[in-house]
C-alpha positions as CSV (number, residue, x, y, z in Angstrom):
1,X,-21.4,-8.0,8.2
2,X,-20.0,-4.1,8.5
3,X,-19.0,-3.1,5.3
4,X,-14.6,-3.7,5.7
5,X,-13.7,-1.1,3.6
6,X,-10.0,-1.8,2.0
7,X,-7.0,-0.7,3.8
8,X,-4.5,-1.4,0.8
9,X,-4.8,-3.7,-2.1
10,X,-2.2,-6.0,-3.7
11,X,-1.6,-8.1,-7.0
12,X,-1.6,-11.3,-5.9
13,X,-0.9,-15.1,-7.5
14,X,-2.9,-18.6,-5.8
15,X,0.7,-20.2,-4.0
16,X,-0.7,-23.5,-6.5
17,X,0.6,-20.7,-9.7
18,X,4.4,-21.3,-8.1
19,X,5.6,-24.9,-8.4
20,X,8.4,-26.5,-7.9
21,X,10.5,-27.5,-10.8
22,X,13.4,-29.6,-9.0
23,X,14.4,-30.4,-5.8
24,X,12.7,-32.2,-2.3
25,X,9.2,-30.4,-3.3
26,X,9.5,-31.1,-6.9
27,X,5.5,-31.0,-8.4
28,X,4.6,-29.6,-5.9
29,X,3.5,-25.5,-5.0
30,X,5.2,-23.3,-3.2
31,X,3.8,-23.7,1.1
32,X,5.3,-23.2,4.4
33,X,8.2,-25.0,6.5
34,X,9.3,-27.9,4.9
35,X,6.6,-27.2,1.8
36,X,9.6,-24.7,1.0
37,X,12.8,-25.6,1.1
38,X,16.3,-23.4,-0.4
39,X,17.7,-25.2,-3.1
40,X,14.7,-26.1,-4.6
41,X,13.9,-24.2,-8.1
42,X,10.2,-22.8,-8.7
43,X,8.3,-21.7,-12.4
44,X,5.5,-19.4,-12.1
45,X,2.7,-20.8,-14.6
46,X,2.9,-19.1,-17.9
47,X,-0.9,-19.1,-17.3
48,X,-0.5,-17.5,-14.5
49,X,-2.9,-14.0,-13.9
50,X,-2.5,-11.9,-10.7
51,X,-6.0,-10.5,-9.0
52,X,-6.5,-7.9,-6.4
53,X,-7.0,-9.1,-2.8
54,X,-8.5,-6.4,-1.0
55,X,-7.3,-6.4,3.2
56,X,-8.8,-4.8,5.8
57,X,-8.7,-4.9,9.5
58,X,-10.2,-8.1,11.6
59,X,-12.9,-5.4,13.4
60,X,-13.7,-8.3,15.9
61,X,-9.9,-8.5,17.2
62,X,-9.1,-4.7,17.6
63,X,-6.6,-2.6,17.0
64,X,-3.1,-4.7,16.1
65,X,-5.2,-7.7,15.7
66,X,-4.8,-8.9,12.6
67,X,-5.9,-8.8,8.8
68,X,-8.9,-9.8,6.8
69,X,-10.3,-9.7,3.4
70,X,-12.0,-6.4,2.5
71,X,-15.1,-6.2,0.8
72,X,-14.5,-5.5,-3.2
73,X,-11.8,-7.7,-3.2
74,X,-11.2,-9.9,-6.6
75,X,-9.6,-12.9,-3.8
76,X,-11.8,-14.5,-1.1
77,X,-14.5,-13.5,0.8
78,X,-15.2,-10.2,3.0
79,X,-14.4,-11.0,6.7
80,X,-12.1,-14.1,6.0
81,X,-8.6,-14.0,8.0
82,X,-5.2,-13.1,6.7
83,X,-2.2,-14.1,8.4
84,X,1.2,-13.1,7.2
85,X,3.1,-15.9,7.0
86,X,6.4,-16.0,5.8
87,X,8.7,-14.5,3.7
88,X,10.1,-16.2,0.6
89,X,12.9,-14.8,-1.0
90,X,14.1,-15.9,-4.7
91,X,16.9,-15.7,-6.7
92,X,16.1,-14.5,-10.5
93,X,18.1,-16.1,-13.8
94,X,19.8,-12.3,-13.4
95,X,20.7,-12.3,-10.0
96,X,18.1,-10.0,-8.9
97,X,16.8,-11.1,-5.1
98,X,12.9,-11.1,-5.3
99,X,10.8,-11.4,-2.3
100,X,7.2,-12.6,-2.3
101,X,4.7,-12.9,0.7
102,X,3.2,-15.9,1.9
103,X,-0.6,-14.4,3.4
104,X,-2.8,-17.4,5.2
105,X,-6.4,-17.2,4.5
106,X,-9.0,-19.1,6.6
107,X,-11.8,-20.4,4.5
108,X,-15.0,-21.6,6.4
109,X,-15.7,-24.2,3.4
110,X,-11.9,-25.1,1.7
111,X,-9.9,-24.6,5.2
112,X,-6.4,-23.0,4.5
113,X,-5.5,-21.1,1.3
114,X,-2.1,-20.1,0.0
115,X,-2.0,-16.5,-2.3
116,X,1.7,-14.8,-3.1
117,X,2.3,-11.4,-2.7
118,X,5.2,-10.3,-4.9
119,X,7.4,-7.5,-3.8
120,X,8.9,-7.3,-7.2
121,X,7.5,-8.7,-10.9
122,X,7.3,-12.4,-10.8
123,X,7.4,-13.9,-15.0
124,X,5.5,-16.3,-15.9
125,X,7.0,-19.1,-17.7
126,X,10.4,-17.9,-15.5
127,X,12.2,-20.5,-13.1
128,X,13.7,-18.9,-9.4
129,X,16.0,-20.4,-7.3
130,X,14.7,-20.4,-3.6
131,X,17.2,-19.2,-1.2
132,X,15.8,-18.6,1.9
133,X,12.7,-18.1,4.1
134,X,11.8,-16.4,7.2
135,X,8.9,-16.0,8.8
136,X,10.0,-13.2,11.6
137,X,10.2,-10.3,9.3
138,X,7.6,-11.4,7.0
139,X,4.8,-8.4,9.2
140,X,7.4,-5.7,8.9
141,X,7.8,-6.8,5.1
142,X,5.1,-6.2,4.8
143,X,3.8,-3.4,6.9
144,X,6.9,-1.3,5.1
145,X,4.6,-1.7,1.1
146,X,1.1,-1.2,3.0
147,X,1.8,1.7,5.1
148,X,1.8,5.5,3.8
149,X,5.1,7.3,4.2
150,X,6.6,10.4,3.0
151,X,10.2,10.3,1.2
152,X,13.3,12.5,2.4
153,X,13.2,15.8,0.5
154,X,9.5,16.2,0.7
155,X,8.3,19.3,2.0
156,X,5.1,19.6,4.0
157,X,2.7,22.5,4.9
158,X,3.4,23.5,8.9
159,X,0.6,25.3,10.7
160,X,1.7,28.7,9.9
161,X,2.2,28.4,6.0
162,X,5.6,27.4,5.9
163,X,7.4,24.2,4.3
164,X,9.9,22.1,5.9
165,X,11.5,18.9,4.6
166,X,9.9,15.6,6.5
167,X,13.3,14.7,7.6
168,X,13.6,18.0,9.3
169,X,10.2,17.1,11.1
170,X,10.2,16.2,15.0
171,X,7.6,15.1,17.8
172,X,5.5,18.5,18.3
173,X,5.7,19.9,15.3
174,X,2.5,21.7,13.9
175,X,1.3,20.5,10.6
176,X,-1.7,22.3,8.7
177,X,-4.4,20.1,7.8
178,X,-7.5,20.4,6.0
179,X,-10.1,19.4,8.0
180,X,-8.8,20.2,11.8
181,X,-6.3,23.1,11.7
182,X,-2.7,22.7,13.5
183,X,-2.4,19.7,14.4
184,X,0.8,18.0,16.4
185,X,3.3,15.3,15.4
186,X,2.6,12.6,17.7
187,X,4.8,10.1,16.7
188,X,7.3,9.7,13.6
189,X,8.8,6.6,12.3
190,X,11.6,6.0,10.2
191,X,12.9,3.2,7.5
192,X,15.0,3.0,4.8
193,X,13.6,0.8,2.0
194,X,15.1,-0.8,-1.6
195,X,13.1,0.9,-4.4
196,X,11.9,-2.1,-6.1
197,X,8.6,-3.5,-7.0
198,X,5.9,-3.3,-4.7
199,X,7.7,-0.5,-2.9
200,X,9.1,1.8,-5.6
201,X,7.5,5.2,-5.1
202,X,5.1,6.8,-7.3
203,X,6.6,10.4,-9.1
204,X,3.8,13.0,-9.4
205,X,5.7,15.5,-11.9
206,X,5.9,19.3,-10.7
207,X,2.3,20.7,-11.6
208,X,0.7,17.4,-12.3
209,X,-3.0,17.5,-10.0
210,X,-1.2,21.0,-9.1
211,X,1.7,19.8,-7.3
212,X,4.2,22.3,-6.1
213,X,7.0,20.4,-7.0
214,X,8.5,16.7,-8.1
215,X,6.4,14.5,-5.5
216,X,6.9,11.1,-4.5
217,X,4.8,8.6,-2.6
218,X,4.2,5.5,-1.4
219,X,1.9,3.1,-4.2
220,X,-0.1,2.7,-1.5
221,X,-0.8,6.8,-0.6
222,X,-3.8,7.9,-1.2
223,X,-4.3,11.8,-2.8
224,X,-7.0,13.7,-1.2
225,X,-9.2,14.8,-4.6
226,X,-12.0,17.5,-4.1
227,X,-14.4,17.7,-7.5
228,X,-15.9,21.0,-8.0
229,X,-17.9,18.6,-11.1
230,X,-18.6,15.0,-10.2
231,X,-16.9,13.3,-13.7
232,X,-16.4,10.1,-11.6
233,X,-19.6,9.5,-10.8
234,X,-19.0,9.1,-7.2
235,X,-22.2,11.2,-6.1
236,X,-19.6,13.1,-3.2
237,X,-17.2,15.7,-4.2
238,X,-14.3,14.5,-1.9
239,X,-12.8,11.2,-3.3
240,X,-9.4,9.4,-1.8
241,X,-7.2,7.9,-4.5
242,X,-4.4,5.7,-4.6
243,X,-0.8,6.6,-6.2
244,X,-0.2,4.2,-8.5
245,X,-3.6,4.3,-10.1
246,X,-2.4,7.1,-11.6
247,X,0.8,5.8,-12.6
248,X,0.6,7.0,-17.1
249,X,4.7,6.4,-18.1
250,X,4.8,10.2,-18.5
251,X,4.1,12.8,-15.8
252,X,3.1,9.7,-13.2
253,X,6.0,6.9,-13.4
254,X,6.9,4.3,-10.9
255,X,10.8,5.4,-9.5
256,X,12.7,1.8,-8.9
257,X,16.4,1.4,-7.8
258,X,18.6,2.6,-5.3
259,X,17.4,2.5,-1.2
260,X,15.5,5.3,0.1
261,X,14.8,6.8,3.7
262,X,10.7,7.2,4.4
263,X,8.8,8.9,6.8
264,X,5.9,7.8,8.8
265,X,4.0,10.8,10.4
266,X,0.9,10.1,13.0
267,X,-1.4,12.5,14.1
268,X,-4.2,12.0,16.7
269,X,-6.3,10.8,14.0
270,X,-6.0,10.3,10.1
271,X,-5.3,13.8,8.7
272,X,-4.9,15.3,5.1
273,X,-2.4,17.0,5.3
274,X,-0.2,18.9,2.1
275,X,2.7,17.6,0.2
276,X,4.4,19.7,-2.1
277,X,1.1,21.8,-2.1
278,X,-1.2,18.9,-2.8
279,X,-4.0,16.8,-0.3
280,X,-2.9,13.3,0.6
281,X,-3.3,11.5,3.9
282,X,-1.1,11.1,6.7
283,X,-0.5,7.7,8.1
284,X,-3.7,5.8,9.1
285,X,-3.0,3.4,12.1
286,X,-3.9,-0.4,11.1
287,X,-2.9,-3.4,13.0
288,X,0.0,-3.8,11.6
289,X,1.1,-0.1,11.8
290,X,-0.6,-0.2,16.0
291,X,2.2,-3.4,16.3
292,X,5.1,-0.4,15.5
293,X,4.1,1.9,18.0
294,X,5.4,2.6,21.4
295,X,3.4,1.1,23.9
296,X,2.9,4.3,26.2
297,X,1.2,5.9,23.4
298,X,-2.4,7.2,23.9
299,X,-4.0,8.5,20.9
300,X,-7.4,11.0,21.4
301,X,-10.5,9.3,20.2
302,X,-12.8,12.3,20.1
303,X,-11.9,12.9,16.4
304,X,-13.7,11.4,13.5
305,X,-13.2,7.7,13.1
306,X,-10.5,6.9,11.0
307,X,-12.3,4.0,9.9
308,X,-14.1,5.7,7.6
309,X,-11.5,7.3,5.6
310,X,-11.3,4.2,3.4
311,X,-14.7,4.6,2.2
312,X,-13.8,7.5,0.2
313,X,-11.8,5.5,-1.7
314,X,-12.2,5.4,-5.9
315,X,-10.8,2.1,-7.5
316,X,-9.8,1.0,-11.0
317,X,-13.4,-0.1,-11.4
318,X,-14.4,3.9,-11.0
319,X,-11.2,5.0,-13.0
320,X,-12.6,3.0,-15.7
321,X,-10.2,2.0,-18.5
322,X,-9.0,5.5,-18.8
323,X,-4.9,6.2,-19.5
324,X,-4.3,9.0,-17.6
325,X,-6.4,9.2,-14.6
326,X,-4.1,12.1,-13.2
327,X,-5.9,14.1,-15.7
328,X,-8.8,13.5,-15.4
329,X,-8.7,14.3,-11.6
330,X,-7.3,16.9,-12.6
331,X,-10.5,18.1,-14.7
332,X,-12.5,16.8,-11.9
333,X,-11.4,19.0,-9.6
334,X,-10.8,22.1,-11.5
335,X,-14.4,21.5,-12.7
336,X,-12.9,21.3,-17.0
337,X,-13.0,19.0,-19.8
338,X,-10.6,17.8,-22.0
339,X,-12.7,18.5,-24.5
């Protein structure tokens, strides 16, 4: 099978970890349809452990297809499909709204599986009041933690050296990347999204990995790192890594509350691009970014395959069990040690 290189990976609990304390369902876990009705009140195991399922694209469906398990992934098996099926939303013993994911997988030998995706901490041991589902909005939901966006207020390199806000972007607009030069806006989208959880942004601190300024990205974003001394390991000098690997409490922090306006910017192909001075990527179409986009749309193919972006990718397993991987990037690309 081609390696399936992951697109995004999320904490996520087996739906037999959510059961039903009271109500129609009571005993039973948390499903679909009438396998989860409002009124009913759930307890996530105090047992309960999250692992990392891994998605990629389905390659054998095409663009806007669909989702699959990646390879690497802690859940499943490489290949295996992933349908987004509903979204559950809870009511907390605070009065905080939680929302969790309901994603399908297609086993070949134990048929249909279950696995919650939390948008915000679930407690184990904790009882929630279910209070509604909806199986609609469940792909947006989704598509909103999974894609990469850029926040209002950050700037971004244009073609000639200067830096405008990503608000202030349009259609057209050339942005300076490193690998191709000026490059055009294609197409911009725009949300506004509750700071919570799975989609609180990641705060890179003004000169953490160099940045020009407070930045904030998606969990999902992936920095552009380029090691003048391979301390990962990696055997390449250019390695992609997530945001909220390098979350530390101190000069990385996860930002929650409040609502905030995001930014998705498309290019021909998958750029890196600079925000606030530093490398991360621009927004890499997936199927469930190709559902978002207008139909008349024709992106070039002659550029490099975006496909392979995600095997650039560095994971906890590289990272090791080291507490500040921001500096350690750092060192990596600036070619120090720490010691």
């Amino acid at each position: 099978m081609t390696d399936l290189a992951p697109l995004c990976r999320f904490a996520t609990y087996p739906a037999e970890a959510l059961r039903a304390l009271t109500g129609a369902n009571e005993g039973d876990p948390i499903g679909l349809g009438d396998a989860a009705l409002p009124g009913d009140t759930y307890r996530l195991h105090r047992d309960a452990r999250p692992a990392r399922l891994a998605i990629s694209d389905r390659p054998e469906i095409g663009p806007g297809g669909g989702q699959c398990v990646a390879t690497g992934s802690e859940v499943g098996i490489p290949g295996e499909p992933l349908t987004i099926a509903a979204c559950h939303r809870f009511m907390g013993a605070k009065g905080q709204m939680i929302e969790v994911l309901v994603l399908k997988r297609q086993s070949e030998t134990q048929g249909t599986l279950l696995h919650l995706l939390p948008l915000s901490p679930l407690e184990p041991g904790t009882e929630y009041d279910l209070i509604g589902s909806d199986g609609h909005t469940a792909p947006d939901r989704f598509a909103d933690i999974a894609s990469v966006s850029f926040f209002a207020g950050t700037h971004l390199t244009l073609a000639g050296g200067a830096q405008a806000r990503v608000e202030d972007l349009r259609v057209g607009d050339r942005v300076l990347t490193r690998d191709h030069g000026p490059r055009p806006i294609r197409w911009i989208g725009h949300q506004t999204r509750r700071a919570a959880g799975a989609a609180a942004p990641v705060r890179i601190a003004q000169g953490t990995l160099s940045t020009a300024r407070d930045l904030r990205l998606s969990p999902q974003h992936r920095l552009f790192i380029w090691q003048r001394r391979d301390r990962l390991g990696t055997g390449r000098a250019e390695v992609l890594v997530r945001a909220e690997l390098l979350v530390n409490g101190t000069t990385v922090t996860r930002e929650e509350g409040g609502h905030l306006d995001s930014y998705l910017i498309l290019f021909d192909s998958h750029e890196i691009i600079f925000a606030e001075g530093i490398a991360v990527e621009s927004l890499l179409v997936t199927s469930d970014i190709r559902a978002r986009l207008p139909a008349d749309l024709a992106l070039q193919t002659g550029l490099p395959d975006s496909r392979a972006a995600p095997l650039f990718e560095i994971d906890e397993t590289i990272l090791g069990d080291s507490q500040d991987a921001a500096t350690r990037l750092t060192e990596a690309s600036r070619g120090t040690d720490s010691d």
